[in-house]
C-alpha positions as CSV (number, residue, x, y, z in Angstrom):
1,X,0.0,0.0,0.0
2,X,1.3,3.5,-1.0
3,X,1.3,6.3,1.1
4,X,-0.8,8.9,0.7
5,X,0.4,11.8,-2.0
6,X,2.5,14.7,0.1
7,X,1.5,18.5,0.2
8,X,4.1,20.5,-2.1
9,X,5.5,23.3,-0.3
10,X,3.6,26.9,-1.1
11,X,6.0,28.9,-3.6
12,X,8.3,31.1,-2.0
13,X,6.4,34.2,-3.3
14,X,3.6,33.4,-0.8
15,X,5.5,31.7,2.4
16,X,4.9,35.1,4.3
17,X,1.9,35.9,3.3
18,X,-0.9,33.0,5.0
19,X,-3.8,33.8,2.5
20,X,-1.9,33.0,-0.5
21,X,-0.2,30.1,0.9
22,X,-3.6,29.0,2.0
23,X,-5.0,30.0,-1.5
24,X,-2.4,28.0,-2.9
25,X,-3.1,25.0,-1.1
26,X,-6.5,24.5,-2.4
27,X,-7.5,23.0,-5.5
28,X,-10.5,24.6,-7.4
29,X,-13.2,22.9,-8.5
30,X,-13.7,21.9,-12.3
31,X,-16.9,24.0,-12.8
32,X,-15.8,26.6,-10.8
33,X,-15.6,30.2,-12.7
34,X,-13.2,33.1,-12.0
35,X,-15.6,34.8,-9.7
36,X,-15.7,32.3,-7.2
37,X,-12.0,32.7,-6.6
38,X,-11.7,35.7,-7.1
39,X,-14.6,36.7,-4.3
40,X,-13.0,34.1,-2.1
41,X,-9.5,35.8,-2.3
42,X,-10.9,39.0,-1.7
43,X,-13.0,38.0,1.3
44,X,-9.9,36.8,2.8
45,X,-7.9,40.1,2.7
46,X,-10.6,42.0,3.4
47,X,-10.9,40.1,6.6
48,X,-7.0,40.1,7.7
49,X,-7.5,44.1,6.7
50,X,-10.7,44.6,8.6
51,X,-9.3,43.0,11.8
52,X,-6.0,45.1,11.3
53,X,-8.2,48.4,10.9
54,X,-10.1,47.5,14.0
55,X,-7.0,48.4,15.8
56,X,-6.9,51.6,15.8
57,X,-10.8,52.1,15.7
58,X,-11.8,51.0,18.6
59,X,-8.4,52.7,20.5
60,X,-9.8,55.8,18.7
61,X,-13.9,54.7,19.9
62,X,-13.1,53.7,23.7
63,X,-10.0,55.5,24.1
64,X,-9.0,55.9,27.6
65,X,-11.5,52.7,28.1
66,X,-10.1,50.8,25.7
67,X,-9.6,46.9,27.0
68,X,-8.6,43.9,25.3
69,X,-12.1,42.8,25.7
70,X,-13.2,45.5,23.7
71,X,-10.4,46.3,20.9
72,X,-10.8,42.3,20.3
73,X,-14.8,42.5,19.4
74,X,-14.3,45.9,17.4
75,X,-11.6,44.1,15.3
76,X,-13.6,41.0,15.3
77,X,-16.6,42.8,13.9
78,X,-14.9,45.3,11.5
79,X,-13.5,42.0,10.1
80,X,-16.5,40.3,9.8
81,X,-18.1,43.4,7.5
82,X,-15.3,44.1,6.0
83,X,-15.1,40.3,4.3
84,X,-18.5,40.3,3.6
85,X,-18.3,43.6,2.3
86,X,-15.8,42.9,-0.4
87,X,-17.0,39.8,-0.8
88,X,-20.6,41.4,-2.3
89,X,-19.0,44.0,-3.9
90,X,-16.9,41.4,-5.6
91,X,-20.1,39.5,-6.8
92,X,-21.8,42.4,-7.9
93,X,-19.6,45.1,-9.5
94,X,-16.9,42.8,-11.0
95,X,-16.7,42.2,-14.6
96,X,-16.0,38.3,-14.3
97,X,-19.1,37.9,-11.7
98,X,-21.3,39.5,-14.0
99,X,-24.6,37.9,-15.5
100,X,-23.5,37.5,-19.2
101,X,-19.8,35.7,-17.7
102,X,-21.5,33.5,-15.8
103,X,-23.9,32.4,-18.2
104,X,-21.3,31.9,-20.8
105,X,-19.1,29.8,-18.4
């Protein structure tokens, strides 16, 4: 019995940078179209963004307030909108998501 096939290593472009890496470890599926990758990329940096905006927004909201507590739900929730945010937009203003490419796909 042979051993199951091993994981190549992510190219070195994206070792430092998780969402590519994690990008490039996953294998799209045969009927999926542009859109669905490109709105699934987009939802991942807009959520390592969001959560890295959060930051300073809720030092800025709470300020002298400010706990952990707090800065980590801020950033939790301003990455949560801001993935879902660009995810939508993604799916409805991009040329590959549109009606006609999707249709011809």
């Amino acid at each position: 019995e042979s051993p199951p096939p091993r994981r190549t290593a992510a190219p070195d472009a994206t070792r430092l940078f998780f969402p590519a890496r994690l990008m490039a470890s996953v294998e799209p599926r045969d009927d999926a179209v542009p859109c669905e990758e490109l709105a699934k990329t987009g939802g991942i940096v807009g959520a390592i963004f969001g959560g890295i905006a959060g930051i300073p927004i809720a030092r800025a909201y709470y300020g002298v307030r400010s706990s952990r507590r707090r800065v980590f739900g801020t950033t939790l929730l301003s990455s949560a909108a801001t993935a879902a945010a660009t995810y939508i937009y993604t799916v409805l203003f991009e040329t590959q998501c549109s009606r006609s490419a999707r249709e011809a796909a």
